[in-house]
C-alpha positions as CSV (number, residue, x, y, z in Angstrom):
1,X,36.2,-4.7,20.2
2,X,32.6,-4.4,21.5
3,X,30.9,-2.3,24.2
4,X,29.1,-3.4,26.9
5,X,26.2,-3.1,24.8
6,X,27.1,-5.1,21.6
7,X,28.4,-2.5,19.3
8,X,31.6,-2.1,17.8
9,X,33.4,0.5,19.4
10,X,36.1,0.8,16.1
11,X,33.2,0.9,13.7
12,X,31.1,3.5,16.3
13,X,34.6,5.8,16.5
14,X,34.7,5.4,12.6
15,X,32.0,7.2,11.7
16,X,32.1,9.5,15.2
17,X,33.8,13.3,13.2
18,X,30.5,12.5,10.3
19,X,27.6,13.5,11.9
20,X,24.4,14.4,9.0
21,X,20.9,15.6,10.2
22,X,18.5,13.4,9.1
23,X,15.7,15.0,6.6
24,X,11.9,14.8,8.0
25,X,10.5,12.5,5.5
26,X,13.1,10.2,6.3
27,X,11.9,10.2,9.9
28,X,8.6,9.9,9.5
29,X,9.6,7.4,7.4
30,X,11.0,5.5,10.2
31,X,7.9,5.7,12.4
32,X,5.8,4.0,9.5
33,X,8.1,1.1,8.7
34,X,8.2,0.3,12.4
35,X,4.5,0.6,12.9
36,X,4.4,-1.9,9.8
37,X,7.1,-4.4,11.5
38,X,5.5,-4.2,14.5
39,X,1.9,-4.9,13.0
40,X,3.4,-7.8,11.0
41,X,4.8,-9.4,13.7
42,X,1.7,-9.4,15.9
43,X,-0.1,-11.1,13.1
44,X,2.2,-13.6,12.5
45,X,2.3,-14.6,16.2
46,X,-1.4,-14.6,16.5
47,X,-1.7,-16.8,13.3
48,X,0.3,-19.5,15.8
49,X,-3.2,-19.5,18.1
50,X,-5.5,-19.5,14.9
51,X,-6.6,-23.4,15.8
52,X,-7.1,-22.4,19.4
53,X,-10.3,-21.4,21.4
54,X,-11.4,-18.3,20.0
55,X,-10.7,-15.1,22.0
56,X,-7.7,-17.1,23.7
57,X,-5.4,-14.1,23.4
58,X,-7.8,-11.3,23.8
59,X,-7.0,-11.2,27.9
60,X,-3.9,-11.0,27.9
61,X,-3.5,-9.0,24.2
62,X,-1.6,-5.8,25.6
63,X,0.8,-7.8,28.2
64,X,2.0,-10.2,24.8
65,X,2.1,-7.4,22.1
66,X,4.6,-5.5,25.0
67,X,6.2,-8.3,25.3
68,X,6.7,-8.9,21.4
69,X,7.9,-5.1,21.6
70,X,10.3,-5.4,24.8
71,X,11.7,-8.4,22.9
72,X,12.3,-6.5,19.4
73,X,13.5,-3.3,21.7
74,X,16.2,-5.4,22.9
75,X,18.0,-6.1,19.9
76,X,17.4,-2.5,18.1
77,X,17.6,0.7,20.3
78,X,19.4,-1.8,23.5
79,X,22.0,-2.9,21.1
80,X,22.4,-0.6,18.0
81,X,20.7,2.7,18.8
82,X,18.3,2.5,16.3
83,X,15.0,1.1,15.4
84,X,14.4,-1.5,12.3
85,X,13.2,1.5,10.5
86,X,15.9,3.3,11.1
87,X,18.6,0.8,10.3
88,X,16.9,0.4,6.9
89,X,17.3,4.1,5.9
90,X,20.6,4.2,7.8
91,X,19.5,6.6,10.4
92,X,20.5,5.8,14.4
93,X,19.8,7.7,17.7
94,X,22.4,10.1,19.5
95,X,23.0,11.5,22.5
96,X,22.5,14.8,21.9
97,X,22.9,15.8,25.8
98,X,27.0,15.2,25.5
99,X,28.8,18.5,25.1
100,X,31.0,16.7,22.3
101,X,30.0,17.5,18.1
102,X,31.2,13.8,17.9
103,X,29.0,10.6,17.8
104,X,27.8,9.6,20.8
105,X,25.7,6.6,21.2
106,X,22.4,6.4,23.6
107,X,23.3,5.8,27.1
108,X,21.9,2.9,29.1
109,X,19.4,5.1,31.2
110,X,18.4,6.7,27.5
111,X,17.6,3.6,26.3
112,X,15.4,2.4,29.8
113,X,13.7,5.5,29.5
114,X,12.9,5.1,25.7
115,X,11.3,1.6,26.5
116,X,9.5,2.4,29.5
117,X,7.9,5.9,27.3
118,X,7.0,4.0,24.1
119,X,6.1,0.3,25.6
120,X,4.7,1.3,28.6
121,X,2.7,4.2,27.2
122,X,0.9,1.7,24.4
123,X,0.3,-0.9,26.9
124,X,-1.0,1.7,29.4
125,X,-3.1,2.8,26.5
126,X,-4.7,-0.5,25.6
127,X,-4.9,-1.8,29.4
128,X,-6.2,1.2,31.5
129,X,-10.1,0.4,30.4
130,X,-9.7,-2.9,31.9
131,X,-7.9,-2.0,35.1
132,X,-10.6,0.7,36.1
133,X,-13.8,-0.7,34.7
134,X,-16.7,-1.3,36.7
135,X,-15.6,1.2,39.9
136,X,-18.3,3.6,41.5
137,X,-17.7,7.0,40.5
138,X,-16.7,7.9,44.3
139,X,-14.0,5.2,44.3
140,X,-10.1,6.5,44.9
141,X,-9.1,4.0,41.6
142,X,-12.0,6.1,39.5
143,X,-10.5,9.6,40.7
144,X,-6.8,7.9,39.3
145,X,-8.7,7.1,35.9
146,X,-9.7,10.7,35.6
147,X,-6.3,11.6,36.3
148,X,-4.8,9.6,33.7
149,X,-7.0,10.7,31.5
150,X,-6.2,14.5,31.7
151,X,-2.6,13.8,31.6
152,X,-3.2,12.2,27.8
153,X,-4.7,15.1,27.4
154,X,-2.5,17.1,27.6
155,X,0.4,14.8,26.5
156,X,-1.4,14.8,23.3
157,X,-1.2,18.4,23.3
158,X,1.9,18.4,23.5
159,X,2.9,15.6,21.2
160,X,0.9,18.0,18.9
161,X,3.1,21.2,20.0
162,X,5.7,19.6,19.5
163,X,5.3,18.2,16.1
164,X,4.8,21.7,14.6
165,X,7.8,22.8,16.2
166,X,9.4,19.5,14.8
167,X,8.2,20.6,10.8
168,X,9.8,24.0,11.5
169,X,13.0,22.9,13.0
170,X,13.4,19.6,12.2
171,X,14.2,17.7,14.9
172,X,12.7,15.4,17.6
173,X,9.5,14.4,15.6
174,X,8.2,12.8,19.3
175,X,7.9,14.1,23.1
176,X,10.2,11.1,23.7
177,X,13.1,12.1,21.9
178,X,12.8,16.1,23.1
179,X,12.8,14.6,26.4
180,X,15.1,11.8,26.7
181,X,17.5,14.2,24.5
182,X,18.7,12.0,21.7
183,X,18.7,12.9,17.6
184,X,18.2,11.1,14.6
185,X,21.2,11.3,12.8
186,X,22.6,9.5,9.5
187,X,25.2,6.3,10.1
188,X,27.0,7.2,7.0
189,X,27.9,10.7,5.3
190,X,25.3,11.4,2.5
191,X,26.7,11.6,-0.8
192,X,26.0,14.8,-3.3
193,X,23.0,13.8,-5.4
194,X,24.8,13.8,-9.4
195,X,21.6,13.6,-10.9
196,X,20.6,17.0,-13.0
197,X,17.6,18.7,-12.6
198,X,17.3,18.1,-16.9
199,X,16.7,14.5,-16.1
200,X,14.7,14.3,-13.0
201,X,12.2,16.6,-14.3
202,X,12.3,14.2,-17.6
203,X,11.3,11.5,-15.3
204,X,8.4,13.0,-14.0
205,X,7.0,14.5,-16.6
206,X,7.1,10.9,-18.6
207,X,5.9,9.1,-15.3
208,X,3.0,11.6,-14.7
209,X,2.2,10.8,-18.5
210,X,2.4,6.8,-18.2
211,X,0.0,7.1,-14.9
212,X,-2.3,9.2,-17.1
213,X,-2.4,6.9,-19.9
214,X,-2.8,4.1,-17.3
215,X,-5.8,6.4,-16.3
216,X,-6.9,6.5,-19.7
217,X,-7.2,3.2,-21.3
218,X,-9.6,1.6,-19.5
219,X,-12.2,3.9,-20.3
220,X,-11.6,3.5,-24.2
221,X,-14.3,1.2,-26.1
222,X,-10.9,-0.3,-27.7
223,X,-13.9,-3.0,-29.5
224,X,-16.0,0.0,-31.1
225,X,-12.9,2.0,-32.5
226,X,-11.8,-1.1,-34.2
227,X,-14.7,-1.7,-35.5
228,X,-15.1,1.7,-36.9
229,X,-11.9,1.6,-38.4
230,X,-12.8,-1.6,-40.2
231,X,-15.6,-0.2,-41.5
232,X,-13.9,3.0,-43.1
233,X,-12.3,0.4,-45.3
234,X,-14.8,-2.3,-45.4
235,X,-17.9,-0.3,-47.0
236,X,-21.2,-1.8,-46.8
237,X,-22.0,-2.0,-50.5
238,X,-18.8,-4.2,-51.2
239,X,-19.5,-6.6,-48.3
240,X,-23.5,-6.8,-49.0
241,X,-22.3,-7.7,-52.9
242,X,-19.7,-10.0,-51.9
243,X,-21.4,-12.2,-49.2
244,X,-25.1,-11.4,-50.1
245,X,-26.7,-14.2,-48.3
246,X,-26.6,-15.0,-44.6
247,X,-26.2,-18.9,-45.4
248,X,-22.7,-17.9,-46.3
249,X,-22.1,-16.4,-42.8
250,X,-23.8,-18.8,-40.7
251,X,-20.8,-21.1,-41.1
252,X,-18.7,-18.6,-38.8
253,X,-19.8,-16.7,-35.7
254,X,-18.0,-12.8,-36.4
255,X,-16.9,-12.6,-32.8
256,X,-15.5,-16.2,-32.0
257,X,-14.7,-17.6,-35.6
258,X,-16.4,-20.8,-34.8
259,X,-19.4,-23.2,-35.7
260,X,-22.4,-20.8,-34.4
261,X,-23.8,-22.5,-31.8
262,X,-27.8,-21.3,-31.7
263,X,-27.2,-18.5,-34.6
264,X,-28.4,-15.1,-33.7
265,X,-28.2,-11.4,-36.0
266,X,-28.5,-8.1,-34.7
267,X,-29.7,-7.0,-37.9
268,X,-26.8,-7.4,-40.6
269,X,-26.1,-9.8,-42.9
270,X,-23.4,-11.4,-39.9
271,X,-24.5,-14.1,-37.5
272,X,-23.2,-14.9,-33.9
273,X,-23.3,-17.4,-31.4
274,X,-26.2,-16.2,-29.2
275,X,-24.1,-16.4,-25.5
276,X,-21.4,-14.4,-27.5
277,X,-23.5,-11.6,-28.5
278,X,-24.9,-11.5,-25.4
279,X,-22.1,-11.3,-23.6
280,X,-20.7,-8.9,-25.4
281,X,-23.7,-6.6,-25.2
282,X,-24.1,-7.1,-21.8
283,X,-20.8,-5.7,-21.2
284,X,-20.7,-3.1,-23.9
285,X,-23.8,-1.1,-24.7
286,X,-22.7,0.5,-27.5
287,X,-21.9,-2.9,-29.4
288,X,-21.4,-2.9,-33.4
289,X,-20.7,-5.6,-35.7
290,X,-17.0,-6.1,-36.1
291,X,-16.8,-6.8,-39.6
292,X,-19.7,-3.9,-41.2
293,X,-19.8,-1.5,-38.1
294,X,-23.4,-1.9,-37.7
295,X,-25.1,-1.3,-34.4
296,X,-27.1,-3.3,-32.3
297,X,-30.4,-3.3,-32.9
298,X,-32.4,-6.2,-31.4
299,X,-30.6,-9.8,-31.4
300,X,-33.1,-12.3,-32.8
301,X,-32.8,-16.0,-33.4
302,X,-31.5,-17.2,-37.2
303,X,-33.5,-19.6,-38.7
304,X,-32.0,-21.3,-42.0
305,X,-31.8,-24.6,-43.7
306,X,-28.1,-25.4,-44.9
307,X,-27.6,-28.5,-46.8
308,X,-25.5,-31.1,-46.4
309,X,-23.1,-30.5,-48.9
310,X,-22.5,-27.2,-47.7
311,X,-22.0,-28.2,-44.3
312,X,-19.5,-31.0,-45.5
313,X,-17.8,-28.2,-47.8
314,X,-17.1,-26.2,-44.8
């Protein structure tokens, strides 16, 4: 059976003798994911004007953003007590003015009230430079700005107040909800955590270390170390005595392993392809030959004469 509001009253009597207090971080959890929906449904409707005129919406900006909010209002706190955030992290509002320990759902006036505090006060927010712009300073309307204005004052004060008091005590994280007199409380009993404390603080430990790692690699000249390894096993002496000419490398560029196209050394007996070596040095400074380990010294042009038959050899 359903209420007059759209809930189910079986389902809402269900779970009426389980009442949990909902944690802060799970709150303010609540706020940010409806902040995000609400920011990502403003784009996507203003992406449906993109073609038009520019600045078509920027008149009348505050009215349709309360509007997109009136509408989304309807079908979360009007109908199931809770916000989109709070529906994800199963969290709803109750009337914490009933006398009863049992679940008791916002009340109709509750819910006007929430609207007309949380719409109305954003498009208030947004709209109240427009409506007194451009009045002398004498004017009645001016005096009502100035008015306004020291009542955000001090509800900002207050919203400030009243946050402390809400990291102390834990409940009503807004002026609205102190005021109207509803709770966050959980839809569902929360089960006991299983986990041990062996495990989770395995977890971390080995997540903190995979985020330093992460941290690590990129500044690690991966290129150099190889090289130096290469050349721990690759001495000088044996290369120089086995390839002692640089006709015999000029068939293969050492970083790309093709034809070199406009040969270039930096001072071995190894020959590169001159936009490969200097791309590489460009983005290393500390370049050395991959195959001896030797370090850059000055790339210079390659001149030799190959013959044929050694071109058709290779």
């Amino acid at each position: 059976m359903m209420d007059d509001t759209g809930e189910d009253v079986n389902l809402k009597e269900g779970h009426s003798s389980s009442i949990s207090p909902v944690l802060r971080i799970s709150q303010l959890d609540a706020f940010e994911l409806d902040r995000a929906l609400e920011q990502l449904i403003w784009t996507q409707f203003s992406q449906c004007f993109q073609h038009f005129k520019p600045g078509q919406l920027t008149h009348f900006e505050p009215e349709l953003k309360a509007l997109l909010q009136l509408v989304l209002w309807r079908f979360t706190i009007y109908s199931k007590s809770a916000t989109v955030g709070q529906s994800l992290l199963s969290i709803r509002y109750k009337n914490n003015l009933s006398q009863t320990q049992k679940y008791q759902q916002m009340s109709r006036q509750q819910k006007l009230w929430y609207a007309l505090c949380t719409i109305g006060e954003k498009w208030q927010q947004e709209r109240v430079h427009d409506l007194f712009a451009n009045r002398p300073s004498d004017s009645a309307v001016h005096k009502i700005k100035l008015l306004l204005n020291l009542i955000s004052g001090f509800i900002k004060v207050a919203s400030l107040l009243n946050f402390l008091v809400f990291l102390r005590k834990g409940t009503f994280p807004t002026l609205t909800e102190r005021f109207l007199g509803i709770r966050a409380v959980f839809c569902k009993p929360q089960g006991i955590r299983q986990i041990g404390f062996e495990y989770m603080n395995r977890e971390l430990l080995w997540h903190g270390f995979a985020e330093f790692l992460i941290f690590l690699f990129p500044l690690i000249n991966t290129r150099k170390l190889k090289a130096k390894f290469f050349s721990l096993f690759s001495p000088l002496d044996s290369i120089r005595a086995k390839d002692a000419t640089l006709v015999t490398h000029c068939r293969e560029c050492t970083l790309c392993g093709e034809w070199p196209i406009m040969p270039h050394t930096i001072g071995c007996s190894h020959v590169f392809c001159y936009y490969c070596i200097k791309s590489y040095s460009i983005s290393d400074i500390d370049l050395t030959c991959p195959s001896c380990g030797m370090e850059l010294q000055n790339i210079e042009p390659l001149s030799l004469e190959i013959e044929l038959n050694e071109i058709s050899q290779s």
